[in-house]
N, C-alpha and C positions, 0 to 999 in steps of 0.2 A: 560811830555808827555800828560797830561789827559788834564792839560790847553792849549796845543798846539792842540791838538784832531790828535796826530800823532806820532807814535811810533813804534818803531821795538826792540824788548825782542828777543835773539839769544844766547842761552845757549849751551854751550858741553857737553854733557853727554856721555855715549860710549855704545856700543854693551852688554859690560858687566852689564850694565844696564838693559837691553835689555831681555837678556838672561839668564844670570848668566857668571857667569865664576870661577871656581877652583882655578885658577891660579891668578888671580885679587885679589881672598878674600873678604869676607863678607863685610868688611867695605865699601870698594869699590863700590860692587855692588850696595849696598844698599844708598851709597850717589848717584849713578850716577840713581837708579833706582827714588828717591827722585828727582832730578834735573825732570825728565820726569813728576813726580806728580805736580810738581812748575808750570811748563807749560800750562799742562792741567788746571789748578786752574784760573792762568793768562790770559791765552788765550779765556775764558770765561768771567773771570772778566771786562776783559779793552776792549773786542774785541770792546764795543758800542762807543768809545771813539777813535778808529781808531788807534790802538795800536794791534799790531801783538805781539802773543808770540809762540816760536818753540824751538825744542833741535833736534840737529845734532847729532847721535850716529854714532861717527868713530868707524871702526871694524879696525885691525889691519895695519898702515901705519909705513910704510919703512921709519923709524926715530931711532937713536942713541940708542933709550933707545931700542927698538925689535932690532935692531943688538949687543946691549950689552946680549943677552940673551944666546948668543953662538949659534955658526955654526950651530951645531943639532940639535938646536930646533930652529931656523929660517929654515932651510933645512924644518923642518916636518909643521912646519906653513906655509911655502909658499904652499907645498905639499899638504896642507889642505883646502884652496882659491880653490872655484868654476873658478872665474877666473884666478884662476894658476899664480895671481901676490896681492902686495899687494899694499895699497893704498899708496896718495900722498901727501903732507902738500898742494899740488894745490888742491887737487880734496875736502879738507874741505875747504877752501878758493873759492873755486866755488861754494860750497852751501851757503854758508856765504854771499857770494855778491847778491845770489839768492834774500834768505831770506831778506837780510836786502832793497834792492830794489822795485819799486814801481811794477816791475812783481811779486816779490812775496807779494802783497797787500792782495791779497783773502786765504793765504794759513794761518795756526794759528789753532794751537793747536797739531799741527804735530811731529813726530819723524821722521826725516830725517836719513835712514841707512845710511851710505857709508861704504858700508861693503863690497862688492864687491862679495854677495850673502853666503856668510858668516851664513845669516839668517837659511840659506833653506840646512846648513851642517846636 
């Protein structure tokens, strides 16, 4: 990337990063909070080099592993969404094509929520 002077760095981190989270656990947070320090480090580092660096924090999406959690605690998580729905394996994959795209050239050093306001619970 440094000898092409062009790069796109696109990490996943999560909400639980973000915020914390109980349920996630320390290790968790702390690597995905870690993944956002990477970012910031990089996104600094390479931005003169024409190298974008960003992490996307999913907040909670409608995937196998949140409906392996049982009925009643997906019922109280959906229940819990500002926007009264949870997210999409599209709706990271649309940040993702964002990010890695020449519209998003100018953006680096960011944390991308998709959290679906999750933040502001």
């Amino acid at each position: 990337m440094v000898e092409k002077q062009f790069g796109r760095i696109i990490n996943i981190s999560s909400m639980a990063g973000v915020m914390g989270s109980e349920n996630a656990g320390c290790h968790y947070c702390a690597s995905k909070a870690g993944t956002i320090g990477l970012v910031k480090y990089l996104s600094k580092r390479y931005a003169r080099n024409g190298i974008t660096a960003n992490a996307i924090a999913p907040g909670p999406i409608d995937s196998e592993m949140v409906r392996g959690l049982g009925q009643e605690t997906y019922s109280n998580l959906l229940s819990s969404m500002p926007m009264r729905k949870l997210g999409t394996p599209d709706d990271i994959a649309a940040a993702v094509a964002l990010l890695a795209s020449e519209k998003g050239g100018f953006i680096t050093g960011t944390v991308l929520e998709i959290s679906g306001g999750q933040i502001v619970i």
